[in-house]
C-alpha positions as CSV (number, residue, x, y, z in Angstrom):
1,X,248.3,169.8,172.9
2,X,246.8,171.5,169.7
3,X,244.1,173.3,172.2
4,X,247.4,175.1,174.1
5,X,248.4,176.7,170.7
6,X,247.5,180.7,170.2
7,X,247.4,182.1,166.8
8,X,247.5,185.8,167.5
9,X,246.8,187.9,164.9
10,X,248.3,191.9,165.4
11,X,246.9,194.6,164.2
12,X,244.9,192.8,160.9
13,X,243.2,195.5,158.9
14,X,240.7,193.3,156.7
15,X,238.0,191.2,158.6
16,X,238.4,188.8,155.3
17,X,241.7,188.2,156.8
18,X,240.8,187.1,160.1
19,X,238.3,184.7,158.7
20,X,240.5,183.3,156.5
21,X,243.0,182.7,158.8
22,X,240.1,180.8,161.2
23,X,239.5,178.7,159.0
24,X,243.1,178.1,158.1
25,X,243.4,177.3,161.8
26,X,240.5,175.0,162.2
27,X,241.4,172.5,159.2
28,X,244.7,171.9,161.3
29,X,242.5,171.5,164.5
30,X,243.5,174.6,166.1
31,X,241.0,176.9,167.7
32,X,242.6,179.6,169.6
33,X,242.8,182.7,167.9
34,X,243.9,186.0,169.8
35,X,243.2,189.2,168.0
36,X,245.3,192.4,169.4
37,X,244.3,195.6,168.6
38,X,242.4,194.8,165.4
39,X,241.7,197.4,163.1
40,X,238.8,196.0,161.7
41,X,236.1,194.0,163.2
42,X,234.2,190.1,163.1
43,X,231.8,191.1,160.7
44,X,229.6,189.2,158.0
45,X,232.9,189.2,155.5
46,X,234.8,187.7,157.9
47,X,232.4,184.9,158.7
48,X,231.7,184.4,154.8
49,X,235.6,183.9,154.3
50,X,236.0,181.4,157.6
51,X,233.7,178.6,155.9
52,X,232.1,176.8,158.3
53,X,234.8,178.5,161.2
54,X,232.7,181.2,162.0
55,X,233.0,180.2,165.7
56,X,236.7,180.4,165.9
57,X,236.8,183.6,164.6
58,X,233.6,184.8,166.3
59,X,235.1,183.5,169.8
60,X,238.7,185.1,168.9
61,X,239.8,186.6,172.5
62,X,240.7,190.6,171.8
63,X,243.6,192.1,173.7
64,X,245.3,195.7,173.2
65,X,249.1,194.8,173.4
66,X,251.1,191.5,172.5
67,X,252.0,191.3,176.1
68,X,248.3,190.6,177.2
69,X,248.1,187.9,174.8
70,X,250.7,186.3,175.5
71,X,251.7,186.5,179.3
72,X,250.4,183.1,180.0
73,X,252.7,181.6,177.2
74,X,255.9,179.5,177.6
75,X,256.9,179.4,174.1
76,X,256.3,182.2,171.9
77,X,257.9,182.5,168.2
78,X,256.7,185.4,166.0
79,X,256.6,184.9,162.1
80,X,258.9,187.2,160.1
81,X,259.6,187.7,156.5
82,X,262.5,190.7,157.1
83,X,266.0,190.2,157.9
84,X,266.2,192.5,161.4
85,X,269.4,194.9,162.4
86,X,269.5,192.8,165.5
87,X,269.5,189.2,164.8
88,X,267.7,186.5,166.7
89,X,267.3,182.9,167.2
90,X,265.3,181.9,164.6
91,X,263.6,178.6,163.5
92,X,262.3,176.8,160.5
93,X,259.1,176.0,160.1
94,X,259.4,172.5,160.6
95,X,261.6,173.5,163.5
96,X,259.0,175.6,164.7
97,X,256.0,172.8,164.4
98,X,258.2,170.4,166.6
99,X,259.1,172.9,169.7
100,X,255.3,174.0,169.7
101,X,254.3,169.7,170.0
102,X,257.0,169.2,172.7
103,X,255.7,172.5,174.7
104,X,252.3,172.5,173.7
105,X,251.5,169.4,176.1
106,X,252.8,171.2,179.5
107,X,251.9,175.3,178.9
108,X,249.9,177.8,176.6
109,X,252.2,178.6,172.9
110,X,251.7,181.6,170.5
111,X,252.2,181.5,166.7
112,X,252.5,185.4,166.4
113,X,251.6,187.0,162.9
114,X,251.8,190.7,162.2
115,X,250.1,193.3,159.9
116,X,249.3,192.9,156.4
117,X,251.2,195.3,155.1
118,X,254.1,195.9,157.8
119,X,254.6,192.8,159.8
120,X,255.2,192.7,163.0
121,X,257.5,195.6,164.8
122,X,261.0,195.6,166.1
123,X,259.9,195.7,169.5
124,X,256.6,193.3,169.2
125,X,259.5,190.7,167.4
126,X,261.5,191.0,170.5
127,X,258.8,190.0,172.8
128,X,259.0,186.3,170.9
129,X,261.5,183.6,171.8
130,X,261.9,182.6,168.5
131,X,261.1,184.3,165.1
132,X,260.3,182.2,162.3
133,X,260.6,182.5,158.6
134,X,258.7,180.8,155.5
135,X,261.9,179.8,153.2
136,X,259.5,181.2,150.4
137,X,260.4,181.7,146.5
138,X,262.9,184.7,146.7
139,X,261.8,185.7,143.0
140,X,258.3,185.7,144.3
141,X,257.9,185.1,148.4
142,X,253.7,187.1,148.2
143,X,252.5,184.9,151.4
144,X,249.0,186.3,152.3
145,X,248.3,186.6,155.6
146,X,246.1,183.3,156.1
147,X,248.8,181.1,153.7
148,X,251.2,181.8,156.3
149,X,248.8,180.9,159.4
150,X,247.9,177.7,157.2
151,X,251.5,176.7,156.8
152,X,252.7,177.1,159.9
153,X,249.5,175.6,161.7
154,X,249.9,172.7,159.2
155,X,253.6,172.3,160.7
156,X,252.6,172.3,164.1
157,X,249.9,169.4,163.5
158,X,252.0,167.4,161.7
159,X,254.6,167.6,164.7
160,X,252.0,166.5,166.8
161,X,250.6,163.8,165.0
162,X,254.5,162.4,164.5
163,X,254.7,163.0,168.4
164,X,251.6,161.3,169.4
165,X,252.5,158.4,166.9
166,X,255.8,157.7,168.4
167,X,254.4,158.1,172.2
168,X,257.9,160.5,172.7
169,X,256.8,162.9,175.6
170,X,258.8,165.4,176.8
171,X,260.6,165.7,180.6
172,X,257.7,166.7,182.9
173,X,260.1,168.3,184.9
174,X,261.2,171.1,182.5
175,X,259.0,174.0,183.2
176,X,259.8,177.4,181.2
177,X,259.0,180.9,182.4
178,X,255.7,182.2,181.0
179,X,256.3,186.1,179.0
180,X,254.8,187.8,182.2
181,X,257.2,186.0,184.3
182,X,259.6,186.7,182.1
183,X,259.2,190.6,181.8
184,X,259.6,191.1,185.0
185,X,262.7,189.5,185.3
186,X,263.9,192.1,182.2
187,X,262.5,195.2,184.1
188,X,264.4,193.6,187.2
189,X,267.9,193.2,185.3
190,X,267.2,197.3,183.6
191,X,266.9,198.2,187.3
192,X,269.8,196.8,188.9
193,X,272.0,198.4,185.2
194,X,270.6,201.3,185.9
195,X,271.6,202.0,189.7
196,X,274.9,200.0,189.6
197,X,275.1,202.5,186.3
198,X,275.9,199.4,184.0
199,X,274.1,201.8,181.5
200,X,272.4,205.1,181.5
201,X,268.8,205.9,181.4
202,X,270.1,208.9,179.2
203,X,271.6,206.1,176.7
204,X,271.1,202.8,177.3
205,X,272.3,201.6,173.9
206,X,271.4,198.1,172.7
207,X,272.8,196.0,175.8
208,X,269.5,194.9,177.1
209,X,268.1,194.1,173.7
210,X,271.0,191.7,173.3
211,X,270.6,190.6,176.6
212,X,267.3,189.5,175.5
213,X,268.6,188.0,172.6
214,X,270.7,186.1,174.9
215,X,268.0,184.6,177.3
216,X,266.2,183.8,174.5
217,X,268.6,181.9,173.2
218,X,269.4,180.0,176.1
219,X,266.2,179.3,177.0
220,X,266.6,179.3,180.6
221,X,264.2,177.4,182.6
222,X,261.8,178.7,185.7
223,X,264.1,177.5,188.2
224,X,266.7,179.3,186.7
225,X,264.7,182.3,186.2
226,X,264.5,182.7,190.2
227,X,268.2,181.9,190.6
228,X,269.2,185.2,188.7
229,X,266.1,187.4,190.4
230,X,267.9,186.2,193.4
231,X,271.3,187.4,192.3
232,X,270.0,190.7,190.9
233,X,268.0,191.3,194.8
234,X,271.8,190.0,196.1
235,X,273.4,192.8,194.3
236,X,270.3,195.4,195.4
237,X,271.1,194.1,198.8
238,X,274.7,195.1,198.9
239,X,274.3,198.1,197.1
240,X,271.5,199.3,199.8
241,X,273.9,198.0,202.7
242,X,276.9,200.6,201.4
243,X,275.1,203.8,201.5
């Protein structure tokens, strides 16, 4: 399971970073790390800073957008410290460790981590099922960037260790959507509001970010998926028929 798990690092400015999140990664027997659009690059700092991960970081996958990183993934859950305008399903960490061991066994997962200094945008967070949020000292909540891949990794093994120690597997048959799969059925439902003029391409508002909200909340699985891409080429259909 542990070798389905992404940690994908956006936009990180300081190689030191990326090194110390390897080796934050590797202690918890995790070794995927996904870099997209880094502003810096693997260099001797980085290397210095994994300790003995050098390879994890030196064999990080790099990827321009979020999407590329994760469009193979079933489960994705993006790490947050900021309260958003637009709320979404969130989890705890220890929340978080237990959906990545139940997932982990039947398709690719991403821990997402944003920017040192900004996080991770409004837009990137909505690409996630899930956001998750380090319950942190409020008087002083300073997580670096590799403390919070370290905590959250350390969740996820421990899940797994409980998991494999109680021989609990999840139902085979469950099989979630992977992002790409999942994006497509977005841009699918954004054409059928636009030409059955549910909402304008002028102003479109906030309904299909809450839709998104809503699937993600639901969790709908594959099979599902298809049922509503079927409804939305039913309506298509129809509309085409009446011209």
């Amino acid at each position: 399971m542990l070798d389905n798990v992404k940690v994908v690092l956006v936009g990180t400015s300081h190689s030191g970073n990326i090194g110390s999140a390897a080796r934050a990664m590797k202690v918890m027997g995790l070794t995927q790390m996904v870099l997209v659009d880094p502003q810096c690059e693997v260099d001797d700092q980085a290397l210095a800073l994994a300790a003995g991960a050098g390879d994890i970081a030196s064999n990080a996958q790099i990827v321009s957008t979020l999407e590329e990183a994760v469009e193979d993934c079933g489960l994705v859950v993006g790490s947050s410290a900021r309260s958003r305008t637009l709320e979404w399903p969130m989890l705890e960490p220890r929340e978080c460790g237990e959906k990545f061991a139940q997932e982990g066994k039947n398709h690719p997962v991403a821990l997402v981590f944003g920017r040192e200094r900004t996080g991770l945008t409004n837009e990137e967070l909505q690409k996630c099922h899930y956001h998750v949020c380090i319950p942190a000292n409020p008087e002083y909540s300073s997580l670096n960037l590799a403390m919070a891949v370290q905590t959250l990794s350390y969740e996820v093994r421990v899940a797994h260790l409980n998991d494999v120690e109680s021989q609990y597997s999840a139902p085979d048959e469950i099989e979630y959507p992977r992002h790409q799969e999942l994006e497509m059925f977005y841009e699918h439902l954004e054409k059928v509001m636009l030409n059955t003029h549910f909402i304008s391409k002028e102003k479109p508002g906030q309904v299909l970010n809450k839709l998104r909200r809503l699937f993600s909340r639901a969790r709908p699985e594959s099979q599902e998926i298809n049922i509503l891409r079927g409804v939305l080429t039913a309506v298509e259909k129809t509309i085409e028929n009446k011209k």
